[in-house]
C-alpha positions as CSV (number, residue, x, y, z in Angstrom):
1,X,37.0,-8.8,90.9
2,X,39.7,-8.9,93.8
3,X,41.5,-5.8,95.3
4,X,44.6,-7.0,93.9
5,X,43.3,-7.4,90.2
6,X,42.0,-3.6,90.1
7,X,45.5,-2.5,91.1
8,X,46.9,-4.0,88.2
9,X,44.8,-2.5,85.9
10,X,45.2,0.6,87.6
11,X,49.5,0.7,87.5
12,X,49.0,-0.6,83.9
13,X,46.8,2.2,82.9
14,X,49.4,4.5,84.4
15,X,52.7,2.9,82.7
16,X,50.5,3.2,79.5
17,X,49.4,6.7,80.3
18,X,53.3,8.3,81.1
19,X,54.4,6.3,78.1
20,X,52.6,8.1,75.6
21,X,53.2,11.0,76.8
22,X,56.4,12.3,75.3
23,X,55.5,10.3,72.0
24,X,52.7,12.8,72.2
25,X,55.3,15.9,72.6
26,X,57.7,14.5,69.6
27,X,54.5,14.1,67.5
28,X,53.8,17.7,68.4
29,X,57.7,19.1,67.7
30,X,57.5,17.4,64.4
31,X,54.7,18.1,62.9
32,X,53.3,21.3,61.6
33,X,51.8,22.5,64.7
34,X,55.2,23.4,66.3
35,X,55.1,26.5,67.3
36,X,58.7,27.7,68.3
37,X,62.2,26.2,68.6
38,X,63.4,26.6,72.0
39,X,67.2,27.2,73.1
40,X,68.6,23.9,73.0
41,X,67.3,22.8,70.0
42,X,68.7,26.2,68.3
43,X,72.0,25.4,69.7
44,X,71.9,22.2,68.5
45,X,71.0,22.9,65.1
46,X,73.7,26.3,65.0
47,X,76.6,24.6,66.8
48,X,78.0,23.5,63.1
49,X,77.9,26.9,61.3
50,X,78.4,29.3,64.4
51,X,81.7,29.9,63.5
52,X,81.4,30.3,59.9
53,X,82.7,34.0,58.7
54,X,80.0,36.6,58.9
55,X,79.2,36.9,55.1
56,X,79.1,33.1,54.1
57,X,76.5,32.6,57.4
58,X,74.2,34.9,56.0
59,X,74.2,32.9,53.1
60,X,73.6,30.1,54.2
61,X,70.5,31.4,56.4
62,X,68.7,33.3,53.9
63,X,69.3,30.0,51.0
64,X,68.3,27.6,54.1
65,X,64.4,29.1,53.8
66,X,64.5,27.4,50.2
67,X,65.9,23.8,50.6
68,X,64.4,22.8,46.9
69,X,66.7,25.5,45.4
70,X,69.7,24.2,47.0
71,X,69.0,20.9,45.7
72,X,68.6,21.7,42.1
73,X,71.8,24.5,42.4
74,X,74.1,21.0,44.0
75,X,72.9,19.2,41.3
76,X,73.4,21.7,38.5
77,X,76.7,22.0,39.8
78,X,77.5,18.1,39.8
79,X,76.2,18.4,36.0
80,X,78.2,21.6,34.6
81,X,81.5,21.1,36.6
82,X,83.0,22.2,33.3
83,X,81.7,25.6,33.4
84,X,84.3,28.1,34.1
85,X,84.3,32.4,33.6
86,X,82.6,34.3,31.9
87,X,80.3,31.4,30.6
88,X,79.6,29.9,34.1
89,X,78.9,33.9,35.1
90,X,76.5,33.8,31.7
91,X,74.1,30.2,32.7
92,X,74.8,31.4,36.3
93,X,72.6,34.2,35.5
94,X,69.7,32.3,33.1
95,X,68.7,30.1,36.3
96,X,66.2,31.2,38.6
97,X,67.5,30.3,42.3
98,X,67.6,33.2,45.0
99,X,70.2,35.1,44.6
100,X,71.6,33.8,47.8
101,X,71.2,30.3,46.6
102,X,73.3,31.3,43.3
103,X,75.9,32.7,46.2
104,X,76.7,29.4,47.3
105,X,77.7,28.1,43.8
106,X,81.2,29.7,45.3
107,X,81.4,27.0,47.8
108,X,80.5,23.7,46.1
109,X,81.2,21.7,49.4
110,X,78.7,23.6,51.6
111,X,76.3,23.7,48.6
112,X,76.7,20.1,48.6
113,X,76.7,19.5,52.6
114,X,73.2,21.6,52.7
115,X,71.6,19.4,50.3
116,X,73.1,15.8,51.6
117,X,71.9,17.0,55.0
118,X,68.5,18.4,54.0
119,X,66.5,17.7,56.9
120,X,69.0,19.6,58.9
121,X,68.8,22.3,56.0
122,X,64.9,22.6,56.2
123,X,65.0,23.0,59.7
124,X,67.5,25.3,59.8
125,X,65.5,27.7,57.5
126,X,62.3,27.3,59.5
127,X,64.1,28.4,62.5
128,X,65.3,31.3,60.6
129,X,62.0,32.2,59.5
130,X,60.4,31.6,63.3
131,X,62.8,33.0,65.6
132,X,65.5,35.4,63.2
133,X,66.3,37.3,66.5
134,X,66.9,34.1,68.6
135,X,69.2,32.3,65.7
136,X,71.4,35.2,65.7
137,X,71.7,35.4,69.2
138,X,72.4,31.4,69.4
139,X,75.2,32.2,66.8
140,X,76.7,34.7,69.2
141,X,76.2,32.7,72.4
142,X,78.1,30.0,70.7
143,X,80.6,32.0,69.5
144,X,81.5,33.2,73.0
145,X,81.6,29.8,74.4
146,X,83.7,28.9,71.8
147,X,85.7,31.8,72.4
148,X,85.7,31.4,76.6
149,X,87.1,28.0,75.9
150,X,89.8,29.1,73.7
151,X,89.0,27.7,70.5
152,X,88.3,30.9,68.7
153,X,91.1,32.9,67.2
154,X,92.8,35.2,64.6
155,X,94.7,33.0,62.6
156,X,96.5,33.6,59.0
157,X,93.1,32.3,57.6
158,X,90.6,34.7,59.8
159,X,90.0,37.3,61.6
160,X,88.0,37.6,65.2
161,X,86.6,40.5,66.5
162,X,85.2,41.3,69.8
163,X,82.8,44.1,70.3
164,X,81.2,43.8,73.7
165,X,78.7,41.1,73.2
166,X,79.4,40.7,69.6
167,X,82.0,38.8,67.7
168,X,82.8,39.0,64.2
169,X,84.4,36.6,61.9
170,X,86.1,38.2,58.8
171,X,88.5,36.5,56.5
172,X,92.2,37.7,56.4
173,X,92.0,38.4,52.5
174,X,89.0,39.6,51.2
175,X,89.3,37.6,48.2
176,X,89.7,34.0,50.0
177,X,87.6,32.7,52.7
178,X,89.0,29.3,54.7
179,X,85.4,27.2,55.6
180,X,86.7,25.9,58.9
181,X,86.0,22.1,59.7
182,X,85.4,21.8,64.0
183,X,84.1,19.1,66.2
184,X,80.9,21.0,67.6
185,X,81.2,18.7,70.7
186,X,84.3,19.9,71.6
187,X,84.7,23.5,70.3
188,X,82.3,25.0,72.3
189,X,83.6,23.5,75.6
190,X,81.4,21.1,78.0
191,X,78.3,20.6,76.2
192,X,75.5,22.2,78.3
193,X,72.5,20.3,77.0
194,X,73.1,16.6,77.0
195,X,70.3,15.8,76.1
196,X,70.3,18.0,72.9
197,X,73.8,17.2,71.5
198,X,75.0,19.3,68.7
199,X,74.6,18.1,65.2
200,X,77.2,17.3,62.5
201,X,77.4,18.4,58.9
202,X,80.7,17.2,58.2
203,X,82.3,13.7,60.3
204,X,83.7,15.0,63.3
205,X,87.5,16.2,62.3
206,X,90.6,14.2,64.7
207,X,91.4,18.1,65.7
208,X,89.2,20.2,67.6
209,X,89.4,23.1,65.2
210,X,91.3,23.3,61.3
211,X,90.4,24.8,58.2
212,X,90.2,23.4,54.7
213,X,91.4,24.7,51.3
214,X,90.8,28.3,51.1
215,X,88.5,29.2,48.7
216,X,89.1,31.7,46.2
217,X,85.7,34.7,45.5
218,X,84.9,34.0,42.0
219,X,82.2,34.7,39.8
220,X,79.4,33.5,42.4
221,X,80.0,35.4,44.8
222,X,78.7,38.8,43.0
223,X,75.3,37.5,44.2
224,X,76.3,38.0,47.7
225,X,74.1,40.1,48.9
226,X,73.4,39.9,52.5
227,X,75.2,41.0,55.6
228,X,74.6,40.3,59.1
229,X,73.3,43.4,61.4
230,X,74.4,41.8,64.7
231,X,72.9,45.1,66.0
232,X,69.3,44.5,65.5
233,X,69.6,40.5,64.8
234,X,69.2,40.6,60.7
235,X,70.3,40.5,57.5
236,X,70.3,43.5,55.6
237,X,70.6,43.7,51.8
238,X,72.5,45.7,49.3
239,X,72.4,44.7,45.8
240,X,75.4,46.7,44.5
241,X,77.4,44.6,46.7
242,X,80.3,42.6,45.0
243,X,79.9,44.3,41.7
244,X,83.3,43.6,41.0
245,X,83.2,39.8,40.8
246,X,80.3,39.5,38.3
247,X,79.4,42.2,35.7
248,X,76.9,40.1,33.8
249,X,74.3,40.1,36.8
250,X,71.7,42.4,36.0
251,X,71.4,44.3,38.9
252,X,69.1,47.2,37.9
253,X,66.5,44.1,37.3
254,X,66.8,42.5,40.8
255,X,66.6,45.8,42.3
256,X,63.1,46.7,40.7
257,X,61.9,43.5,41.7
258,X,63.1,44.0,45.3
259,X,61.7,47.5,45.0
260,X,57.9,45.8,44.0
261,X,58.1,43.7,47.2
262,X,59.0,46.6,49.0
263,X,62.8,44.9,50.3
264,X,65.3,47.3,49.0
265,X,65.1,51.2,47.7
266,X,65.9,52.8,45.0
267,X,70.0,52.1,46.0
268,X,69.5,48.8,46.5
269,X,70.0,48.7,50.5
270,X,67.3,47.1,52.6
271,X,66.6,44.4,55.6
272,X,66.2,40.9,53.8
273,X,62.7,39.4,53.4
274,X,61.6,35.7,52.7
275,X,60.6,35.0,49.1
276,X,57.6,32.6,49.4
277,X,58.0,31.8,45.4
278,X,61.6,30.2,45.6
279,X,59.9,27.8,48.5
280,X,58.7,26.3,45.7
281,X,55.8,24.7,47.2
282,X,57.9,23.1,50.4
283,X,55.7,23.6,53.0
284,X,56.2,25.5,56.4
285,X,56.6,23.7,59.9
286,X,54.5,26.3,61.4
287,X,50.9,27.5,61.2
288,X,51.9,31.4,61.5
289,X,54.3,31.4,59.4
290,X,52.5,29.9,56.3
291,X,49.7,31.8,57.1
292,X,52.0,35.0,57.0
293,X,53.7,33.6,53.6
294,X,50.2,32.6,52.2
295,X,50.3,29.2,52.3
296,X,47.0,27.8,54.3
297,X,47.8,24.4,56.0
298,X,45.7,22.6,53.3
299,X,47.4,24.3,50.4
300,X,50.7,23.6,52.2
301,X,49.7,19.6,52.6
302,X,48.7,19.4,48.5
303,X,52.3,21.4,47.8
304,X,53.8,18.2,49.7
305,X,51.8,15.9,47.5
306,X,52.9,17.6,44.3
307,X,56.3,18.0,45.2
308,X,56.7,13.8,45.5
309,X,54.8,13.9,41.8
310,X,51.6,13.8,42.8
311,X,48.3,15.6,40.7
312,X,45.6,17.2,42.2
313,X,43.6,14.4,42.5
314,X,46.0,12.4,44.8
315,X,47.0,9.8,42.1
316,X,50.1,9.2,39.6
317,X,48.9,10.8,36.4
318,X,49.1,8.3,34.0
319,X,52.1,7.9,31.5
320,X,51.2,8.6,28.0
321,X,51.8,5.5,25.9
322,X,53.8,6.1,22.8
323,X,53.0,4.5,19.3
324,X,49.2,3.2,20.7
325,X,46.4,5.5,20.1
326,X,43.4,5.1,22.7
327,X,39.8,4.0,20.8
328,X,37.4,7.0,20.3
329,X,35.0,7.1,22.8
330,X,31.3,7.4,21.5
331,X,28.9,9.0,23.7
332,X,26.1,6.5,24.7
333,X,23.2,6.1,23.9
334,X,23.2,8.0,20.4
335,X,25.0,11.4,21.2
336,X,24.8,12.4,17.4
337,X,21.4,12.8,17.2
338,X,21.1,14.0,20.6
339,X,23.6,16.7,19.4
340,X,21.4,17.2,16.8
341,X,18.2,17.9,18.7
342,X,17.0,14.2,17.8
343,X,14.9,12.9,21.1
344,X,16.2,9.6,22.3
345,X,13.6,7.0,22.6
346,X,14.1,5.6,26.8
347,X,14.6,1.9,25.6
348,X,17.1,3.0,23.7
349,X,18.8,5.0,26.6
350,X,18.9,1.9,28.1
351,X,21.4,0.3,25.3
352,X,17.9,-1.4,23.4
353,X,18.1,-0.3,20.0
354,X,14.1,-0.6,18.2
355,X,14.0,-1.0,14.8
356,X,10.7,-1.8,12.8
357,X,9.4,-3.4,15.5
358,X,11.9,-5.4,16.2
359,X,14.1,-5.5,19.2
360,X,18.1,-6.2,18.9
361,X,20.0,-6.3,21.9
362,X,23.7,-5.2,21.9
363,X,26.2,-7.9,21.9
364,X,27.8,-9.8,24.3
365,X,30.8,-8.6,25.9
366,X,34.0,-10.5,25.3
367,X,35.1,-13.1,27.4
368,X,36.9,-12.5,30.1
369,X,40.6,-14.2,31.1
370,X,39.8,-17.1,32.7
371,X,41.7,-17.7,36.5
372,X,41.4,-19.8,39.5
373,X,39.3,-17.1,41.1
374,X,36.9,-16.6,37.9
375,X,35.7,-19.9,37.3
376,X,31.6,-20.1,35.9
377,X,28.9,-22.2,36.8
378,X,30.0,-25.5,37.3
379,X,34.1,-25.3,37.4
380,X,33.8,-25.6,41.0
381,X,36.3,-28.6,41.4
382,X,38.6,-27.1,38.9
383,X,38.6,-24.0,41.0
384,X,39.2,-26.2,44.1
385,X,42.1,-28.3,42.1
386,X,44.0,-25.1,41.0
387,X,43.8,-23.6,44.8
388,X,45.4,-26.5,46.3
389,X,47.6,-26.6,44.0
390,X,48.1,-23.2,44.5
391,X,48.8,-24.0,48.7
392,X,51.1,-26.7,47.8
393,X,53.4,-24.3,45.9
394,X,53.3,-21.3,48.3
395,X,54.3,-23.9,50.9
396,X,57.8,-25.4,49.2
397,X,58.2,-22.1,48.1
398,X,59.9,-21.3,51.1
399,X,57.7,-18.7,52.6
400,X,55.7,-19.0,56.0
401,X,53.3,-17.3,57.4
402,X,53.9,-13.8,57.8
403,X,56.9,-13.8,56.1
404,X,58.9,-15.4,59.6
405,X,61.6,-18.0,58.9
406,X,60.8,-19.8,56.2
407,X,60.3,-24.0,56.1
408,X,62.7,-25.9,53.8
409,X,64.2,-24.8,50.8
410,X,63.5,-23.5,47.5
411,X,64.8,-21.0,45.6
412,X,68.4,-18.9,45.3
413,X,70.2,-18.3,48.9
414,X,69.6,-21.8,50.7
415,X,66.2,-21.5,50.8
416,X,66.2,-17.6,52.4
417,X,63.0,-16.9,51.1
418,X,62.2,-13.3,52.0
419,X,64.7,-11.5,54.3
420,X,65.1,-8.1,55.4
421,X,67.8,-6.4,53.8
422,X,70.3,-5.3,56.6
């Protein structure tokens, strides 16, 4: 082999070798062995809700950690727009979301955004459960960039306060809080990570910065629990919070539950801990943390398989068939009198039943459906008749090999054959 041969191989190895690579580091950041977020995927995950008011972010945190729930609350609330009052306040109350999930019934068009966008959704709550210190710092370094470049104000619909290295954002009236719609691209200034650009909820708005309707606090809302602690980077809890939007919440329940997992105290108040039962089986991007929730990577992987309506065995259980009823199964080989301590004789284990001497051999299986690919003992140039038959058709059909462009015509389309649709 020549000295110029051996270099090729040797610069094709290394093209190969630089090539996989970063597939190697995306397999990694998506599976379940990631082990942390870094900053510029935080801030690219953040930059849409960064400048949400205080209260309806830690909503949307806490209800991120349990993307099934927010699914079935959208949906319930596609299904029972009727409900209004005291009787959406009463089924509000029967279902058994997070309270932080139920929260969110206030806001129908984040409820629904979080669960069109529900890859962003899960992430957003594994991040949450990861790093809670370095998502509320993110939120806070984006709101000062949105604030050094101007786009962050008190308006008629909010109100911004800076404290230091904090900011708050509190609505104007208690009662009504404006969701603002902004271009993440744009609010924040310059992007600083082009190669993590900021993600979008909503389409990107023609203004830099608006608001929609404001919404009025209604019966929802009395499940609005957390608060952000910009202090120490958490969401603390107080279950006697917004008592005065929903009087059929039983609170004194909640707060024994919360009590049990050691959350709140006997008033209520305490720092907000993940509820492994409203994941509802979704599993956990990292190792640590389902080990920490109790969810071992296996378990985690079989949760995945049930969620998409698998069993335990890995299959579709079967559909029951309705107005058929399956033949009794007998047990072979005699199980009456082998239930009745009878011995069975070993030719007749064997499906050979002996009687007087005389030996009677079970009977002959039906016939099988007969097919080109089933023929017996001398059918051999029917089989071969049927297959080329068989060729002949597949071949005007208007199919080719490997589903390419098909030959000819045949069929609906002009003779399309298979095509991918676009």
């Amino acid at each position: 082999m020549g000295r110029t041969a051996i270099w090729m191989r040797a610069v094709s190895l290394l093209i190969i070798v630089l090539l996989a690579m970063p597939m190697a580091t995306m397999a990694q950041n998506d599976g379940s062995e990631q082990e942390s977020f870094s900053k510029e995927q935080l801030a690219q995950l953040l930059a849409p809700i960064a400048l949400y008011p205080d209260e309806l972010i830690a909503q949307i945190l806490m209800a991120s950690t349990y993307p099934l729930e927010i699914v079935m609350a959208d949906r319930w609330v596609r299904e029972h727009k009727d409900l209004q009052g005291e009787e959406l306040a009463r089924a509000l109350e029967q279902q058994t979301w997070d309270p932080s999930v139920k929260s969110l019934v206030n806001f129908p068009s984040v409820l629904a955004m979080l669960s069109e966008k529900l890859d962003l959704t899960t992430k957003l709550g594994d991040a949450f459960l990861q790093q809670k210190q370095d998502v509320m710092d993110t939120i806070q370094e984006l709101r000062r960039r949105a604030d050094a470049a101007g786009n962050l104000k008190t308006t008629s619909q909010q109100k911004v306060v800076v404290e230091k290295e904090t900011i708050v954002i509190e609505p104007v009236n208690p009662d009504v809080v404006y969701v603002p719609i902004y271009d993440p691209f744009v609010v924040y200034g310059p992007w600083w990570y082009p190669a993590y650009p900021p993600f979008y909820f909503y389409p990107a708005p023609s203004v830099v910065f608006t608001f929609g309707f404001g919404i009025t606090l209604g019966w929802p809302w009395g499940y609005a629990w957390g608060g952000c602690d910009w202090r120490h980077r958490d969401i603390i809890i107080n279950i006697n919070r917004n008592v005065a939007f929903n009087r059929f919440i039983d609170r004194a329940r909640y707060i024994r539950r919360f009590e049990e997992r050691r959350i709140v105290g006997p008033t209520g108040r305490g720092v907000w801990v993940h509820n492994p039962t409203h994941r509802r089986g979704v599993a956990y991007v990292n190792r640590a943390t389902a080990q920490r929730f109790g969810q071992m990577p296996a378990r985690a992987i079989e949760n995945r398989r049930e969620i998409r309506g698998f069993g335990s065995t890995g299959r579709f259980a079967p559909l029951p068939r309705t107005g058929v009823s399956p033949p009794a199964v007998q047990p072979r080989g005699g199980g009456g009198a082998r239930e009745r301590g009878v011995s069975i004789p070993r030719t007749e284990r064997r499906g050979i039943r002996v009687d007087r001497g005389e030996v009677s051999r079970p009977a002959a299986p039906a016939p099988r459906r007969e097919s080109v690919f089933t023929g017996r003992f001398g059918e051999g140039e029917q089989v071969r008749q049927s297959s080329e038959r068989g060729r002949a058709s597949f071949g005007r059909g208007g199919f080719s090999r490997g589903f390419s462009q098909p030959r000819g015509g045949g069929g609906r389309g002009g003779g399309r054959g298979f095509e991918r649709r676009r």
